[in-house]
C-alpha positions in Angstrom: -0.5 -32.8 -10.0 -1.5 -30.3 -12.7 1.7 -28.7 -14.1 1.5 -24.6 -15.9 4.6 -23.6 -17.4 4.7 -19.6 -17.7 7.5 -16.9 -18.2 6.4 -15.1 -15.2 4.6 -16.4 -11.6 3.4 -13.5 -9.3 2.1 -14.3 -6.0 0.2 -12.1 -4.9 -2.6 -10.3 -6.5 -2.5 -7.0 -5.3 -1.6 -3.9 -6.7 1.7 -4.3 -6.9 1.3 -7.7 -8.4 -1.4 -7.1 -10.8 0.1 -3.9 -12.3 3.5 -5.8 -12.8 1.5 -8.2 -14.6 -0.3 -6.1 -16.5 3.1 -4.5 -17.9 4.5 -8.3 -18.1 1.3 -9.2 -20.4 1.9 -5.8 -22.5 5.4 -6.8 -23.2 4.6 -9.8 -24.5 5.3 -12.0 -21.8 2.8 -15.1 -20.3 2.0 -14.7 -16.5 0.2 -16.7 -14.1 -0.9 -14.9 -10.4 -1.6 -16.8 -7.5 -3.8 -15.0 -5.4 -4.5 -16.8 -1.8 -7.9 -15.2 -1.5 -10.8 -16.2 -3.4 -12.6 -12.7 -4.5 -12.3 -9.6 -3.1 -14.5 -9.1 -0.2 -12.6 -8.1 2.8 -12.1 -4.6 4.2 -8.5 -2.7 3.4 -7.2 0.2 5.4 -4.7 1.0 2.5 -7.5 2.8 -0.1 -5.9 6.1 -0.2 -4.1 6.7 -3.7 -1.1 9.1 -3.7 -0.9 11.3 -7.2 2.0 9.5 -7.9 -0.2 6.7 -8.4 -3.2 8.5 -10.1 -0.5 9.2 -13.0 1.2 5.6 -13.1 -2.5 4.2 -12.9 -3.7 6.5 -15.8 -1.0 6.1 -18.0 -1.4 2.5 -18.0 -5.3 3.2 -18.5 -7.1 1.8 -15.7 -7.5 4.7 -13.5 -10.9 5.7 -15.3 -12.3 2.5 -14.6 -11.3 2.2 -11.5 -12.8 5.0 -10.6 -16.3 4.8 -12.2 -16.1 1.4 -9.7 -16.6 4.2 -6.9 -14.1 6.9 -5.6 -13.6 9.7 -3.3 -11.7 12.7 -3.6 -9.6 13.9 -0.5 -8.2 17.9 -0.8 -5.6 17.6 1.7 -4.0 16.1 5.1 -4.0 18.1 8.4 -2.2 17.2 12.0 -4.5 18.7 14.3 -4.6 19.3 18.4 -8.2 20.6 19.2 -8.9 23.6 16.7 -5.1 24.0 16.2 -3.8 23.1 12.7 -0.2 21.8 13.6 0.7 20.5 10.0 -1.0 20.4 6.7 0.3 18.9 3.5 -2.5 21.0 0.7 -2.5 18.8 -3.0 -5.3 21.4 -3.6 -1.4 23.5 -4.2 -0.1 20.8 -6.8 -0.7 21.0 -10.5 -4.1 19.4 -11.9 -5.2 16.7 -12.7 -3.7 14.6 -9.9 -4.0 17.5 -7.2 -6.2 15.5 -5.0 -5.4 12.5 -2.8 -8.0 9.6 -3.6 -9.4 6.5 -2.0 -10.4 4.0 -4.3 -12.0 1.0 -2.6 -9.0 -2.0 -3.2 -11.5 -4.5 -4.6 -12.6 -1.4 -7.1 -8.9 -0.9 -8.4 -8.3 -5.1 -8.0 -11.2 -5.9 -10.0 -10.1 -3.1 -12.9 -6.6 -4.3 -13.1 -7.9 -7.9 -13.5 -10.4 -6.7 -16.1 -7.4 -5.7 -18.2 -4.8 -8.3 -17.5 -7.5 -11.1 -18.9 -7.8 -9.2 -22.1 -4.8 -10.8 -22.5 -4.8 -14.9 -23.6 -1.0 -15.1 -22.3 -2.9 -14.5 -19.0 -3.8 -16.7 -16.2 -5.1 -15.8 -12.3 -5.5 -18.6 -9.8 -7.1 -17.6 -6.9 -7.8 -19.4 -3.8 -4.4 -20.7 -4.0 -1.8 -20.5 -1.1 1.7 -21.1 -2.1 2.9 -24.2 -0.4 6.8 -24.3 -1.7 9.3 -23.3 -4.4 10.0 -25.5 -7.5 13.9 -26.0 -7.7 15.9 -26.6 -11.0 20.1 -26.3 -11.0 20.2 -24.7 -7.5 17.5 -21.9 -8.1 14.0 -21.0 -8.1 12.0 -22.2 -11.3 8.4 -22.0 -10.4 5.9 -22.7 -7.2 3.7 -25.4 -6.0 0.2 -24.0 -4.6 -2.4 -25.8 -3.3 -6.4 -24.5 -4.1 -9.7 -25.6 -4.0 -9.3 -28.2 -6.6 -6.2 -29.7 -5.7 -2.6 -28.7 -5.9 -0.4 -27.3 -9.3 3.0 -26.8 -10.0 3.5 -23.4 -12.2 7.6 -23.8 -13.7 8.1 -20.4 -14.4 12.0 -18.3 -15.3 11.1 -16.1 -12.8 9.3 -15.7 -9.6 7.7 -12.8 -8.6 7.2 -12.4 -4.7 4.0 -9.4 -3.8 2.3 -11.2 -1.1 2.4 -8.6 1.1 4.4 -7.9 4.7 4.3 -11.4 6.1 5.5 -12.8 2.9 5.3 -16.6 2.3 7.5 -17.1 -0.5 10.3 -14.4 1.3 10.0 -17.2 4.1 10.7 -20.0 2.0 13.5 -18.7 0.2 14.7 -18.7 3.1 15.1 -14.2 3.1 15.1 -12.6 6.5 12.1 -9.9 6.8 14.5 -7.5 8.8 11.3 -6.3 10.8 12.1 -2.9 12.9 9.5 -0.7 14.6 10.0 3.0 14.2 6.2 3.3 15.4 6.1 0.2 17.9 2.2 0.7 17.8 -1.1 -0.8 16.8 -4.2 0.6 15.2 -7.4 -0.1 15.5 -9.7 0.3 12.2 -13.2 0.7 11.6 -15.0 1.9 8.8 -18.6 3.6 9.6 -21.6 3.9 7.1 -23.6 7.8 7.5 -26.6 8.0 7.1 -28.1 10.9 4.7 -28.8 13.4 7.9 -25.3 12.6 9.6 -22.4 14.7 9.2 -20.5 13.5 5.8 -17.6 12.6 5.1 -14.3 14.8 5.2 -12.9 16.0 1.8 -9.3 15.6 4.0 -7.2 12.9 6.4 -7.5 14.6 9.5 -5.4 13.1 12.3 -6.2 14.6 15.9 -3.9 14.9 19.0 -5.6 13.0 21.9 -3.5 12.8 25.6 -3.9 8.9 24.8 -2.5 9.4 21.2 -3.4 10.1 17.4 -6.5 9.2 16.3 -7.0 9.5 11.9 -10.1 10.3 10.1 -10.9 10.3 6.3 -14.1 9.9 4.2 -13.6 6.6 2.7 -16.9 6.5 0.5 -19.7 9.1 -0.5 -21.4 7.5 2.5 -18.1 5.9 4.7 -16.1 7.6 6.8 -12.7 5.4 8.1 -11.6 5.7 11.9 -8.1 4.5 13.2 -7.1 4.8 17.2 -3.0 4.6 17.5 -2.5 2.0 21.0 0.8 0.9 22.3 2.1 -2.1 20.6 0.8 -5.3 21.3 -2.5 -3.7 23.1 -5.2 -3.6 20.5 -6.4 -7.3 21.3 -6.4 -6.6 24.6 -8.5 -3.3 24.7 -11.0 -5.2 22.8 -11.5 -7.7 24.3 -11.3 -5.9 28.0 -14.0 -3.4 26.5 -15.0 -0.9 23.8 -16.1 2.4 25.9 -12.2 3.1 26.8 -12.1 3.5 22.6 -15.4 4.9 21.3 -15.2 8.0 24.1 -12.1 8.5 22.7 -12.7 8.5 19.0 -15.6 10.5 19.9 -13.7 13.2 21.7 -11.0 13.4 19.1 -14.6 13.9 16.3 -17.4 14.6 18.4 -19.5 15.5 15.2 -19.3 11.6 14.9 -20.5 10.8 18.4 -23.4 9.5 17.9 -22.6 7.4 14.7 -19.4 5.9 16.5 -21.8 4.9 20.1 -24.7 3.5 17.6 -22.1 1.0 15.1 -19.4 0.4 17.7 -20.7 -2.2 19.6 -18.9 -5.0 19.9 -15.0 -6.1 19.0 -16.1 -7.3 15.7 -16.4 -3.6 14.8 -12.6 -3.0 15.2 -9.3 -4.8 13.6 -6.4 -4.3 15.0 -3.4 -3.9 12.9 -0.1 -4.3 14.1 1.8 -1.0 12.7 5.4 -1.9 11.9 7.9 -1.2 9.2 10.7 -3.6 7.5 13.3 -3.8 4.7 13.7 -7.3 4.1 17.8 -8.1 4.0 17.5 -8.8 0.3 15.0 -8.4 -2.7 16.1 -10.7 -4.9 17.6 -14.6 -5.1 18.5 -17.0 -8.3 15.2 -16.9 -10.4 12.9 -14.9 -7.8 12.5 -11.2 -7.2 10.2 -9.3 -4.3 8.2 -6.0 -4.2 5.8 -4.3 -2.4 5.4 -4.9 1.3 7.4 -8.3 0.8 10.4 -6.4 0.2 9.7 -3.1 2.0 6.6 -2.7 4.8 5.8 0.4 5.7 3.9 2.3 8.7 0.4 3.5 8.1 1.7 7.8 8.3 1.3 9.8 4.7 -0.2 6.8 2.9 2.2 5.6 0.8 1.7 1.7 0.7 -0.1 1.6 -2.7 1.6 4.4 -4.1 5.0 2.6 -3.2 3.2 -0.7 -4.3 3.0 0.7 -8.1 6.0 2.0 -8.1 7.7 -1.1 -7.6 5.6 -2.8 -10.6 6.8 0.0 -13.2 10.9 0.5 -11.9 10.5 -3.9 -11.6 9.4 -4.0 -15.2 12.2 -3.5 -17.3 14.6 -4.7 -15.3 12.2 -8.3 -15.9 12.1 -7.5 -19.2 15.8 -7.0 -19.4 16.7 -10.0 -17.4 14.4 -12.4 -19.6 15.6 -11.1 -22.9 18.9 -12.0 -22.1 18.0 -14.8 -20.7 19.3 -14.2 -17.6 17.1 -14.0 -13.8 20.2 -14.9 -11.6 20.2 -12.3 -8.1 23.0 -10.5 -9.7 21.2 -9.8 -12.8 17.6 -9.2 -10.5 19.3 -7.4 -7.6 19.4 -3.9 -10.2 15.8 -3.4 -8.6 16.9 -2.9 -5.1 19.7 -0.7 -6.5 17.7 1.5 -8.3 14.9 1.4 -5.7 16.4 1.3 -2.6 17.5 4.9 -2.1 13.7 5.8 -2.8 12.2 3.5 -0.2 15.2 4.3 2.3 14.0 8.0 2.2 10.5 7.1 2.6 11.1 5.0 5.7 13.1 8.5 6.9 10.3 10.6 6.3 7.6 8.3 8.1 9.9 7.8 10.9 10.4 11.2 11.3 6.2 12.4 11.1 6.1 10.1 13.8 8.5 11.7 16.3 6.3 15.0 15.1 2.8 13.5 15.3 3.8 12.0 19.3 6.1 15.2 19.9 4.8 17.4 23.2 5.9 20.3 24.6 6.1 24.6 23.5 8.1 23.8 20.3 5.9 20.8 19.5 2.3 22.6 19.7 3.5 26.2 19.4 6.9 26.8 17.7 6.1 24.2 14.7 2.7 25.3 13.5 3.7 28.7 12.8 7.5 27.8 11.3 5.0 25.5 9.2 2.7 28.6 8.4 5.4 30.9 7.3 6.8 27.8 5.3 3.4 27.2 3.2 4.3 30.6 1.1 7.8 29.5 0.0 8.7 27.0 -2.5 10.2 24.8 -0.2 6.4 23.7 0.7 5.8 22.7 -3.1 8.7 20.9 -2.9 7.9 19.0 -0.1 4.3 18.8 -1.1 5.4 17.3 -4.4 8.0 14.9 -2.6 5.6 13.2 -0.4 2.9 13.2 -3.4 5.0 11.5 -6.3 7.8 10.3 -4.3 11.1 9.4 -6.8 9.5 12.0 -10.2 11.5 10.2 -12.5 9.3 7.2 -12.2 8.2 6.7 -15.5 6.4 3.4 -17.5 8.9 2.2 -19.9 8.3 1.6 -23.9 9.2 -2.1 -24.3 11.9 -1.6 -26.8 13.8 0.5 -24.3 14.4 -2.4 -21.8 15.4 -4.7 -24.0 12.3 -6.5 -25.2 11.7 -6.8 -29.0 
């Protein structure tokens, strides 16, 4: 069995583990990512980028690449029932640059974050390899065995990094509890549409409609994409595909009949849709004796404001000196690696608040609902407690910041 010795393992090869190891790499530090996938070929739903992350992403200067990879900028979200604007969250209101939601396609921003983390010769990615069990030394975690295309390797590592997303492998075989609970008890089904150059383009906004069977979301994606998502009762999305598609396209095309005719003509068979099952989880602790988690292996999240890779980079830049920290002193036990729930905790408690609570709104019916809201929410968009909200949802915790080496204990 090949053996790699490293100071840092990351599974996972997302954003949350690729910019941790980017900062790891920057610091000094050798890292080795295990990435289950081979390349980056499958479709996301999580594209949209947050400013929050525009900032993080530009400070640590990849968001210029990322972006000539292919981008689209978004002006704004708006909760809508027929003509009527029932919420509206306007960055076109926040301070430039980053006054602009954007969806960068995930194997765009992947790809650039790889680009830099291999400029590195401390600096090893392993895809195609699934995590198969934890390495043990002295009662905690000291590395993981994968197994890959050519065989299986042991990577000893000080610490462990778990980012491989909601259904976590290694947070299973550390034995950590996911703590799943289901604020939104729903399922969405996805589908991402090509126009053509006389169709209707993209929108410049997330739009989500009211429809008597429930929200349905719509945002340009691409110059060229748009990205459709129809909210079902839990459990029901395999079932409504596979009993028959015209229930869903008639009602994707009511809720954006300017899209009528794309949705009938690329709609056609179950193949067309995924079904993603919409939940939200705190797992019961983020950190063990040598291993650490972020991203949607600590935290899941529903799909409502589009905070999954915004949260996902956050993680990677509070995580980081608390690693740093932890390895100078030669010290990764959970006491010493719990400091990252502590300090983000509170922020991904509020979150989870916030989401729950734009769900209640977005399935809410009745005067107040329809009637009552929207114009509170006008007379609000004129008063600095709409900024203030506006920048809350767009940056999230403001004091985020990435950390100078020397200040987290790393000479």
């Amino acid at each position: 069995m090949r053996e790699i010795d490293t100071d840092v393992c990351v599974v996972g090869g997302g954003p949350a583990g690729l910019v941790l190891a980017l900062l790891m790499l920057r610091s000094g530090l050798g890292v080795v990512v295990l990435e289950r996938a081979r390349a980056h070929q499958r479709e996301f739903r999580g594209e949209i980028l947050q400013p929050g992350a525009l900032a993080l992403l530009d400070a640590l200067g990849v968001l210029t690449g990322a972006r000539a990879r292919g981008a689209c900028e978004l002006d704004r979200f708006r909760f809508l029932d027929g003509e009527r604007v029932l919420l509206e969250a306007d960055y076109r209101l926040l301070p430039p640059p980053y006054d602009h939601l954007l969806t960068i396609p995930r194997p765009h921003l992947l790809d650039e974050l790889l680009t830099h983390c291999r400029r590195s010769p401390r600096f090893r990615y392993l895809p195609g390899r699934r995590a198969g069990g934890l390495l043990r030394r002295k009662g905690r975690i000291a590395g993981v065995v994968a197994d890959g295309p050519s065989g299986r390797c042991a990577v000893r590592a000080r610490v462990v990094v778990g980012a491989d997303g909601r259904f976590s492998r290694i947070r299973r075989l550390a034995g950590i509890g996911a703590g799943r609970t289901e604020p939104c008890g729903e399922d969405v089904l996805w589908c991402s549409l090509r126009t053509g150059a006389a169709e209707v383009p993209p929108p410049r906004e997330v739009r989500v409609v009211r429809t008597p069977d429930g929200p349905v979301l719509v945002h340009g994606c691409r110059p060229d994409r748009i990205q459709l998502g129809c909210t079902l009762p839990h459990r029901q999305g395999h079932e409504l595909t596979a009993s028959g598609l015209e229930h869903v396209t008639e009602r994707l095309v009511r809720a954006v009949p300017e899209y009528g005719g794309l949705i009938r003509d690329r709609i056609r068979a179950p193949g067309d849709l995924t079904v993603v099952d919409v939940f939200s989880a705190r797992a019961e602790r983020w950190a063990d004796d040598g291993l650490v988690l972020i991203g949607d292996a600590a935290h899941t999240h529903s799909l409502i404001g589009a905070q999954g890779v915004n949260l996902a980079v956050q993680d990677a830049v509070v995580l980081h000196p608390v690693l740093t920290g932890a390895l100078a002193d030669d010290d990764t036990g959970a006491a010493r690696l719990a400091a990252f729930e502590r300090r983000r905790g509170p922020d991904i408690a509020s979150v989870m608040r916030r989401q729950s609570l734009h769900s209640r709104v977005m399935h809410a019916h009745g005067a107040y609902a329809t009637r009552v809201r929207p114009r509170l929410a006008r007379a609000l968009r004129h008063t600095p407690l709409y900024r203030r909200a506006l920048q809350r949802i767009a940056y999230g915790n403001p004091t985020i910041r990435i950390t100078d080496d020397r200040a987290c204990g790393w000479a």
